[in-house]
N, C-alpha and C positions, 0 to 999 in steps of 0.2 A: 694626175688624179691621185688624192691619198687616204688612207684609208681612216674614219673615225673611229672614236672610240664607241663600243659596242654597244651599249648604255652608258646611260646616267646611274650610277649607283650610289639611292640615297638610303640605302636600306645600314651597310655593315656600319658607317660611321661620317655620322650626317656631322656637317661640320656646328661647332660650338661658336655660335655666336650671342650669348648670355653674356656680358662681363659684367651686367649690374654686381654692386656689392651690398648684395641683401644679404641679413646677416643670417648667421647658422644656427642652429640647434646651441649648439657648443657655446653659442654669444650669448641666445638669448637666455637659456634657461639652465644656470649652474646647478640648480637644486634639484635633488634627488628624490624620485617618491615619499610618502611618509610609508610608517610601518602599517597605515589603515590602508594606504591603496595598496602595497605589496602584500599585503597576506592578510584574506579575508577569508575563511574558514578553508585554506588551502588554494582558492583562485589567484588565476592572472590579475594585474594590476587593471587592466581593460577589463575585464570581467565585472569584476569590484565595482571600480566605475558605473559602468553599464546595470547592474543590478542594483546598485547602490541607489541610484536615483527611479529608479522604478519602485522601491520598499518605501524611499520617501512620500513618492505620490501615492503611498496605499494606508499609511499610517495618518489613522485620524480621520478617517475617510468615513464620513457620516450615510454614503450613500448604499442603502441595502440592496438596492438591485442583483438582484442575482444574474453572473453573467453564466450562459451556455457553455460546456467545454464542448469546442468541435472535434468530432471525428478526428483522430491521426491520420494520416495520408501513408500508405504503404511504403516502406522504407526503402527509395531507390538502389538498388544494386547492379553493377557490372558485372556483366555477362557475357565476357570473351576473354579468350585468353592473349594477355599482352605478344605485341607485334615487336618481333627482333630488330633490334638497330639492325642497318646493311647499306651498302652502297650499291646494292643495285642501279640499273637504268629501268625502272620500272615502282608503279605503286603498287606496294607492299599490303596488302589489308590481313583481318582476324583469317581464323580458318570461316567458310560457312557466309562468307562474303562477296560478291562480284563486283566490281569496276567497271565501267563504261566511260568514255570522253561523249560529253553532249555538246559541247561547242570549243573549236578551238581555232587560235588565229588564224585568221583568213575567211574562215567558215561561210558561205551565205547565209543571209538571212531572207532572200527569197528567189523564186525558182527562177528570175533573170538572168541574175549572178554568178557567174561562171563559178566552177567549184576551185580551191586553190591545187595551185600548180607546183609546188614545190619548186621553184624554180625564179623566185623574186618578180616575176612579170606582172603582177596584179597593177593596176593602174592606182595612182594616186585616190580619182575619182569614187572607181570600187569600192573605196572601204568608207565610204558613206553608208554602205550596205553588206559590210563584214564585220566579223568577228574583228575588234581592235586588240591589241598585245597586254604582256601582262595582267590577266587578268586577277584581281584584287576583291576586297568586300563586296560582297552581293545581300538579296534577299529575293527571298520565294513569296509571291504572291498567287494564290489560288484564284482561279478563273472560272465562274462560272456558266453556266449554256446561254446566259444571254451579254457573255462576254466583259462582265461585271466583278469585280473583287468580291470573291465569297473565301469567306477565313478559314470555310472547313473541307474546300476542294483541294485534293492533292493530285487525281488521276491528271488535270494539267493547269497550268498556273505562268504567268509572265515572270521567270528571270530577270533582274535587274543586275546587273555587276558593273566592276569599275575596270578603265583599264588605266595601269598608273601609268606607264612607260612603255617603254619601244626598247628592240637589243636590235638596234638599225645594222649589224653584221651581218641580222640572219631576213633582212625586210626585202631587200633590193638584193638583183641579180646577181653585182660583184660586190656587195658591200656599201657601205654610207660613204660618197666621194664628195671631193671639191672641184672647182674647176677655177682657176685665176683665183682661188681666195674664193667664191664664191659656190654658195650650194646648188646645184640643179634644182628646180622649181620643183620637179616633178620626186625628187625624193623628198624634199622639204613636206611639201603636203600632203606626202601618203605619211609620213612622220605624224606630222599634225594631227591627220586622220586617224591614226591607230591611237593616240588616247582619244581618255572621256568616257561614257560609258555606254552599254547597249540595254536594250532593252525586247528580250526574245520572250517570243510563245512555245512554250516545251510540252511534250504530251508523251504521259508514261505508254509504255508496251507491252505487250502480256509477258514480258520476258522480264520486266522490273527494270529497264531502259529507261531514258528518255529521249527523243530526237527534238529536234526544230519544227514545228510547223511552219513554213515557209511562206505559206496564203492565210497567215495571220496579219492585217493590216497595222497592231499596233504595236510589232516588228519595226524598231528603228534604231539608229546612231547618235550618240549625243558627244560634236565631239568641239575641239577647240574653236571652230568655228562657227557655231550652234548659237542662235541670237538667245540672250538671258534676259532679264530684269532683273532691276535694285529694288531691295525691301528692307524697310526698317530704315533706322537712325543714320546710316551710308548716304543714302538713295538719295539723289537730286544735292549731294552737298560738291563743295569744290576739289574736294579728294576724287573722284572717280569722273572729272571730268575730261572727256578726251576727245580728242580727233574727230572719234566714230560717234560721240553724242554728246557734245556739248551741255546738254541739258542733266548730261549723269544719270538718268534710268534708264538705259539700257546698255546691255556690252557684248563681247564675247565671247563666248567659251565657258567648259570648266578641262583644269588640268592637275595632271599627277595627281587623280583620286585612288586616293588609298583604301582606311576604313570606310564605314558607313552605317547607316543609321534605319529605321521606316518608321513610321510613323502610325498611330490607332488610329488616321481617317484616312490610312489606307495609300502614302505616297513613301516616294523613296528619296533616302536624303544621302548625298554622295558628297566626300568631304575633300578639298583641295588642299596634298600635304606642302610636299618639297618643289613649290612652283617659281622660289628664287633663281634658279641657278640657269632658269631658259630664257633670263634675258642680259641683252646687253648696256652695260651703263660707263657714260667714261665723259660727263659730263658736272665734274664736283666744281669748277670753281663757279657755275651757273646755280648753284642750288641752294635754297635759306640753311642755315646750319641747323635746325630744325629738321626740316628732309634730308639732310646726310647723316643725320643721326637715327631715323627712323631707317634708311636704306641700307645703314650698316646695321644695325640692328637684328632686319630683315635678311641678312647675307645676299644683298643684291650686290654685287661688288665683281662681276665679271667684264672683262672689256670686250668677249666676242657673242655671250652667250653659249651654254653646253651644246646646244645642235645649229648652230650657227644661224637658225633660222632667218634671223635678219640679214643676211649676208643673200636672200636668196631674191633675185628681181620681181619687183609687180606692179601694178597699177591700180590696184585695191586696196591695198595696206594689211594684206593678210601675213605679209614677213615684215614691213616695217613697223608693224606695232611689237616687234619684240625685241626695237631699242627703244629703252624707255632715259634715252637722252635728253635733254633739253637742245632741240637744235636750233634755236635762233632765241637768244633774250629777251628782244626786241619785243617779241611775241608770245600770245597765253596759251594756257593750257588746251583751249578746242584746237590748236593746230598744230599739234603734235600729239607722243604718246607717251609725255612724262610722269602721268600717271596710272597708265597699264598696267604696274605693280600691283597699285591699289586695288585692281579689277579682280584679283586669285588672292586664294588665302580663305575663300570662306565656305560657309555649308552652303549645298543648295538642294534646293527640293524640286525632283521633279514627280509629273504625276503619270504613273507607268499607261495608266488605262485612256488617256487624252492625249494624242498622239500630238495635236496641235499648239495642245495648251505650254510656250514657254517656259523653259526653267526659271526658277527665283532663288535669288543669293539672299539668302538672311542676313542680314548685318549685324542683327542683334546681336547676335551669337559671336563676336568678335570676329578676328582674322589674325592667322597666326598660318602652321603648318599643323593643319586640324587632322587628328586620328580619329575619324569615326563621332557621331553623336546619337548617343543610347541614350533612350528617352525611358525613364523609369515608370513601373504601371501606374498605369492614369488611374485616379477616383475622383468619382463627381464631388465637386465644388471644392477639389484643393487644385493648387496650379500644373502645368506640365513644365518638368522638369527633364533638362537637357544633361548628360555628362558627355565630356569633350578631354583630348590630349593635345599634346602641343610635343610631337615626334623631335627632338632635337636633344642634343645634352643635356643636362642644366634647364630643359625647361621645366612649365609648369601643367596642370591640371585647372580645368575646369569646370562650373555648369551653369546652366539658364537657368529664370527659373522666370513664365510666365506671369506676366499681369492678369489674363484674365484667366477663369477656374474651368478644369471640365466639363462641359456635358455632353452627356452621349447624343444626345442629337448630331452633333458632326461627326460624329465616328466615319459618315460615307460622304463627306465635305470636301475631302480633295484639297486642294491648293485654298480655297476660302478659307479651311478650319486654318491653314496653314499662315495666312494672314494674319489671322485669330490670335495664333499661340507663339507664334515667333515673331513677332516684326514690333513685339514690345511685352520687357520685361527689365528681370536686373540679370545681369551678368557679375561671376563671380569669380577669384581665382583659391586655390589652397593653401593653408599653411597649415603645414603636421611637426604638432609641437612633440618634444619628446619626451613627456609624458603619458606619451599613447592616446593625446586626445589632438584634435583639429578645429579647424576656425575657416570659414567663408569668408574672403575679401569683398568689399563689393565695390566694384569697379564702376560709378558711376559719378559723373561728370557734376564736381562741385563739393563730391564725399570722398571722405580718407585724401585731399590733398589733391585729386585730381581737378586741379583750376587753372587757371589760366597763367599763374605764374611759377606754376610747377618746374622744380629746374629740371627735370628730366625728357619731358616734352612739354610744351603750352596746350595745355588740354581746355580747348575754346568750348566743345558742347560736347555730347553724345556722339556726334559721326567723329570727333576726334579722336573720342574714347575706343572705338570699335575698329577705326582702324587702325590703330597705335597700339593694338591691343598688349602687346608684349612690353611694353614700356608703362604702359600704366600698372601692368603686374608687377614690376620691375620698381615701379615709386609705392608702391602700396605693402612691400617685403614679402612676396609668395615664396613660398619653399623650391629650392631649384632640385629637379628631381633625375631619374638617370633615365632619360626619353622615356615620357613617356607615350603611349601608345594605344594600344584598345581598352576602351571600359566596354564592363557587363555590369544588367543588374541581373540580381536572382529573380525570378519570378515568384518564388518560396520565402526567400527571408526578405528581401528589397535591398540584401547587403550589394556595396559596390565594389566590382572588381576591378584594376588596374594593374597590366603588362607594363614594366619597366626594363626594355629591354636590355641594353648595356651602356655602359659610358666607361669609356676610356680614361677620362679626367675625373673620375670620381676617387680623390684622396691627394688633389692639386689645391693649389691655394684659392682656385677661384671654386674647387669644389669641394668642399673638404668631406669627409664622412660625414652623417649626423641619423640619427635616431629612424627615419624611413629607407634611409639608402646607408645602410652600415658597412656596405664592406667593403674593403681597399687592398686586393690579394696581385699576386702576380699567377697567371693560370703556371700549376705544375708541370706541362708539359714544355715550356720554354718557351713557345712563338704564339702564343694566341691570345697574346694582350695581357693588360695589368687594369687595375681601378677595380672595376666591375664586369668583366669582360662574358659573364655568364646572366645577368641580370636578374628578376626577382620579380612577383606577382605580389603586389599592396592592397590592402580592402579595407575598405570602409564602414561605419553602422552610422545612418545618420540619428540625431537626436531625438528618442521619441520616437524610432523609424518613421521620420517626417522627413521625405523629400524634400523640403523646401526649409528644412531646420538651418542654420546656420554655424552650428556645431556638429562634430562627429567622433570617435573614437576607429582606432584602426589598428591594426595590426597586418604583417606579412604573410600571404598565404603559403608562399611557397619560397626558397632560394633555389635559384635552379642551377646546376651541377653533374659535372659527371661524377658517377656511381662511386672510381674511385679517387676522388678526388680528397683532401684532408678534412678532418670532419669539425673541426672547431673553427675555420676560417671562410672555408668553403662549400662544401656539400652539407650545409649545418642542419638541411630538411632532411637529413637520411636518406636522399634516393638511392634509389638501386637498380638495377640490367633493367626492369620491367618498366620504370619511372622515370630515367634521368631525359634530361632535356638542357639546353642552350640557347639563350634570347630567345623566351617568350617574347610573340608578338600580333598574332590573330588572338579573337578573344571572344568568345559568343556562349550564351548559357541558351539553351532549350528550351522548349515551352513545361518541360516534364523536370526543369531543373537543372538537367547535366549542365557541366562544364566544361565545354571543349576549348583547349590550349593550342594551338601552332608555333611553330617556332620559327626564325629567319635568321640562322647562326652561321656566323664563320668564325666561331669559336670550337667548335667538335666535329667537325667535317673531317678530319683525317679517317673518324671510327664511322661516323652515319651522316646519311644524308636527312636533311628536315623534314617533321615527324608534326603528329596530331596527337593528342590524348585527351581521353576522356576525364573526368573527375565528379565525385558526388563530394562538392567542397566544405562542407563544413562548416561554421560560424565562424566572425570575430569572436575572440576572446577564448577560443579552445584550446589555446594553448597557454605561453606566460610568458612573461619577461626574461629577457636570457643578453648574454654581453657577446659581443664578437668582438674577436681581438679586446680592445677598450673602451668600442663603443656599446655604450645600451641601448638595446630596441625589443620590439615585442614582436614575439614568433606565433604562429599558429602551429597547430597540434600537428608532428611528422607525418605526410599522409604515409599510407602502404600501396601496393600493389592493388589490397583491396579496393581502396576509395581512388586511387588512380595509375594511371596504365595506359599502355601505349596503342593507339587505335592504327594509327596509320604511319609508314618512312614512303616518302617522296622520294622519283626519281633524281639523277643523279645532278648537282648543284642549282636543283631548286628552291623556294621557298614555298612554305605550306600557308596560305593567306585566303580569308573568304569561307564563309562555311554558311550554312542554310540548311534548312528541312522541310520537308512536307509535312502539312499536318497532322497526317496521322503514323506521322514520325516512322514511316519505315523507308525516307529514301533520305542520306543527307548528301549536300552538294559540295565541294572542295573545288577553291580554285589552284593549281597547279601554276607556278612563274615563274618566269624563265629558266627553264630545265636548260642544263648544258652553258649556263652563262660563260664559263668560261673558255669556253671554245673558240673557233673561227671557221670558217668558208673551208680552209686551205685543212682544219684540221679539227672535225666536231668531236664533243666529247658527251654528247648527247643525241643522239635520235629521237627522244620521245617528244611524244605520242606514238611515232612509225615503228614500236618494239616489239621485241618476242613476246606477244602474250594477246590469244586470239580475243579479249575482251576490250582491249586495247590498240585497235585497229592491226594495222600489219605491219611486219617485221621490215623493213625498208634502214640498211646500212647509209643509207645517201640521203636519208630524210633529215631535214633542216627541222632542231628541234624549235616545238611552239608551245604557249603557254596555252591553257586549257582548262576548259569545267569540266569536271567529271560527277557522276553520280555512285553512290557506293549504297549496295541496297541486300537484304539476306535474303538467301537461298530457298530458306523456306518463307519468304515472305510476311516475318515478325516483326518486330520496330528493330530500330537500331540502338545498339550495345546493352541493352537491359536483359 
């Protein structure tokens, strides 16, 4: 028996497989502002821009209507005092604050369910009805007394989260074993079993808690084995067709869901990132050169699979479909699972309140390694509008943007509106030109080149286009960006925000610097990377603040750094003790506006463990153009302590990922992941959950640390951070 490796870790440095050579900033655009964009009675070059064509639409304007000036909205402020970096084993919150864990792996979700045992003996089967690992992106749905989505119940509400991964060291009794080359069935499937996502009934306490109601019926498991459907432009084509349905609408699972999304008719949309690397392929000289370009592409290129899962015996095909070989020539696609790949990579939407009702893969929405999809506020009769990441080096950004237009009639439509608004539209990718403006691709089958004799893929119709997604970006010149990761919109301005977390290769030949990803440092401490190794938060102003414009202007919200880091290369936002941070990578704005930030760094872990911050972000264009090193790009305004600040440090080598509120914003939810990752059996270096701190269960030396939701809620029972 030997032991694997403890996770899959695709967080520090997901591998680079971009080699298109689309060109850069530097190629395409030699020429420098003019002196009208740079200096317009003292504004940023974006500024200008942005104002500039708004005085054009006002001048000459015959129309006298007078328009109302509305009320100003009270000027949000933070109202705690920033939380110290530390490495504790323990979550760190403001003064005037408490912590609770509401659900953590293993957990029941009903009174069956034996409770966990610390001790790895939970059955495979069990965790059809537990808390699955890592837990990731969520969202808080209110529930109301006749057990319906009501948007202003917060005393309880259905949890949705995601679980991306497993740290199989801490799952099973001695650890994740082989036996002959082969995985026991029975660790394979409680594997299996612990992603995907859950979906629990929580109900607050007079104490400002929440627990599980466990004799909630709509209490369930969503995990790789979970029958789905195809929707959209995919569904029913010869890409997803397999073993298990020949016919291609229907499949499997969803896996390694990271971000994620909800939706205004009330469903949850959970986004499939890093789903390459769990299978096995080692079948190239069987394959059109076409699909070997699309699988390297997609970094499917392992011969055993990360968790060997195909190695493990059955008579169902629940581990042989995660070799996605070609094993007989002779023979097509229904009888094997050479296209199992095809099956992950996309959103899908489930519906929290319809316990029966099927998940749906949207196809529309491309397939990639999807960070989350933030749908920006809907208004009747314009379209709904999808933003989307593409988590890897060098990838790209994207978003939806619906055929048909709002109406609030489906607000409480469920999975129909969801028909409705995603299973046909245009799909787009970005290009951020370095003049501080941008441009919409649109990736549609027949435009910008995407045809049938495209040398980069033969792109035959739509279902080609969606699931080649990353090659048609790739033939269309999208800007290769430094992973990107969560978008937000404001609910204030409708400005967009995007976490880029790091990239190792940014100031390589295949990445070079350019105007949105400017910097190319080596970290001053000596071992914690070179490129980009701190990353940076990018935002957007669409055209006309029109969702669905095709142009936009942008600028950098933040570079993120430590405090004392050099101040012209790297720390160029001015953070300081109260502010700095490392690989931004959760990303969610409030109903009330805030900005909360999480981080997933292993770039500043010797000083702190991963951290939350709050922020009242500020506009494009508040700040101006500035050079780093030699490249130009455009900065927004240095925040302070004032406008942002450290809310929460996470226990000890976790990542801070997942965030939510209640509506009436006095409890928000953090998901907690993999605490103590680098540990083992033989030698933890984490306990929590089981820590000194009676809010946080109990103090347990021999607790096997698990990942967890917690709630974090004020003492005196006022909203949070304001």
């Amino acid at each position: 028996m030997t032991e694997q490796k403890t996770y899959i870790d695709q967080h520090q440095e997901e591998t680079d497989v971009n080699t298109s050579k689309n060109p850069h900033f530097n190629e395409l655009l030699q020429t420098r502002l003019s002196r009208r964009q740079t200096v317009i009675s003292g504004m940023s070059a974006t500024a200008a821009m942005m104002l500039g064509s708004v005085s054009l639409a006002g001048c000459g304007n015959s129309d006298d209507t007078v328009v109302p000036v509305a009320t100003p909205e009270p000027e949000l402020k933070l109202g705690f005092s920033p939380v110290a970096k530390n490495m504790l084993d323990v979550v760190t919150v403001p003064a005037g604050y408490e912590v609770a864990v509401v659900y953590a792996l293993g957990d029941p979700l009903d009174s069956t369910t034996a409770a966990w045992k610390n001790d790895g003996t939970e059955t495979a089967d069990s965790y059809q009805m537990r808390a699955g690992d890592h837990h990731d992106g969520m969202s808080f749905f209110g529930l109301g007394s006749t057990g319906k989505w009501d948007k202003k119940a917060s005393s309880q509400g259905l949890l949705c989260l995601n679980h991306e991964n497993i740290s199989s060291g801490f799952l099973h009794p001695n650890g994740a074993t082989t036996v002959d080359g082969k995985r026991p069935v029975e660790e394979a499937l409680k594997e299996i079993n612990c992603h995907g996502v859950s979906v629990v009934a929580i109900a607050r306490q007079t104490t400002g808690a929440f627990t599980v109601d466990k004799s909630n019926t709509l209490n369930r498991r969503v995990t790789p084995n979970t029958v789905m459907e195809y929707h959209g432009p995919a569904a029913a084509s010869r890409f997803l067709v397999t073993k298990y349905d020949a016919k291609a609408k229907k499949g499997r699972g969803t896996l390694n869901n990271c971000a994620n999304g909800y939706t205004p008719w009330g469903t949850y949309l959970t986004c499939e990132e890093n789903w390459a690397g769990y299978f096995k392929r080692d079948d190239d000289t069987l394959r059109a050169a076409s699909d070997l370009a699309s699988l390297k592409r997609y970094g499917v290129t392992s011969k055993t699979g990360a968790n060997s899962w195909s190695t493990a015996s059955d008579t169902d095909d629940r581990f042989t479909r995660w070799n996605t070989s070609i094993l007989d020539a002779a023979k097509t696609a229904d009888t094997d699972f050479r296209n199992e790949v095809n099956t992950f990579g996309w959103v899908v939407e489930i519906d929290p309140f319809t316990a029966s009702a099927a998940p749906r893969k949207r196809t529309a929405l491309g397939r990639f390694a999807h960070e989350g999809a933030v749908i920006a506020p809907v208004k009747v009769g314009k379209a709904v509008v999808f933003y989307m990441g593409d988590d890897s080096r060098g990838e790209y950004v994207y978003k939806f943007v619906s055929a048909k237009v709002w109406d609030e009639a489906d607000a409480t439509a469920g999975l129909t509106a969801g028909d409705k608004y995603m299973n046909d539209g245009k799909l787009y990718v970005a290009k951020f030109n370095a003049d501080g403006t941008g441009k919409w691709l649109e990736l549609t089958q027949g435009v910008n080149g995407l045809t049938t004799d495209n040398a980069v893929y033969p792109f035959t119709s739509q279902a080609a286009v969606v699931v080649h997604t990353r090659l048609a970006a790739d033939s269309v010149g999208a800007t290769k960006m430094d992973r990107p990761e969560w978008t937000a919109v404001s609910p204030k301005t409708g400005e967009v925000y995007l976490t880029l977390t790091n990239n190792s290769n940014r100031g390589t030949s295949s990445n070079p610097v350019d105007a949105a990803n400017p910097r190319n440092y080596t970290d001053e401490d000596g071992n914690k990377g070179k490129g980009n190794p701190h990353g940076h938060i990018i935002r957007w102003k669409e055209a006309a603040d029109d969702h669905t414009a095709t142009t936009f202007t942008w600028d950098v919200y933040v570079f993120a750094a430590e405090e004392d880091a050099e101040k012209t290369k790297i720390n160029v936002s001015g953070l300081t003790a109260g502010n700095d941070m490392s690989s931004p990578d959760g990303l969610w704005f409030d109903q009330r506006g805030l900005l909360w930030i999480q981080t997933d760094d292993g770039a500043y872990t010797d000083v702190t463990n991963c951290m939350m911050l709050a922020a009242v972000a500020g506009k494009v264009g508040d700040g101006g153009k500035t050079t780093i090193d030699t490249q130009d790009t455009f900065k927004g305004k240095n925040p302070t302590e004032e406008n942002l600040r450290r809310f929460l440090v996470g226990p000890k080598e976790c990542e801070i990922t997942g965030v939510t509120m209640t509506p009436d914003n006095k409890s928000i939810f953090v998901n907690i992941q993999h605490p103590g990752e680098n540990g083992s059996l033989a030698k933890m270096s984490s306990n929590w959950p089981d820590v000194a701190n009676p809010t946080q269960v109990n103090a347990n030396a021999a607790a096997r640390p698990r990942s967890a939701t917690i709630v974090i809620y004020r003492k005196d029972g006022k909203e949070i951070a304001v």
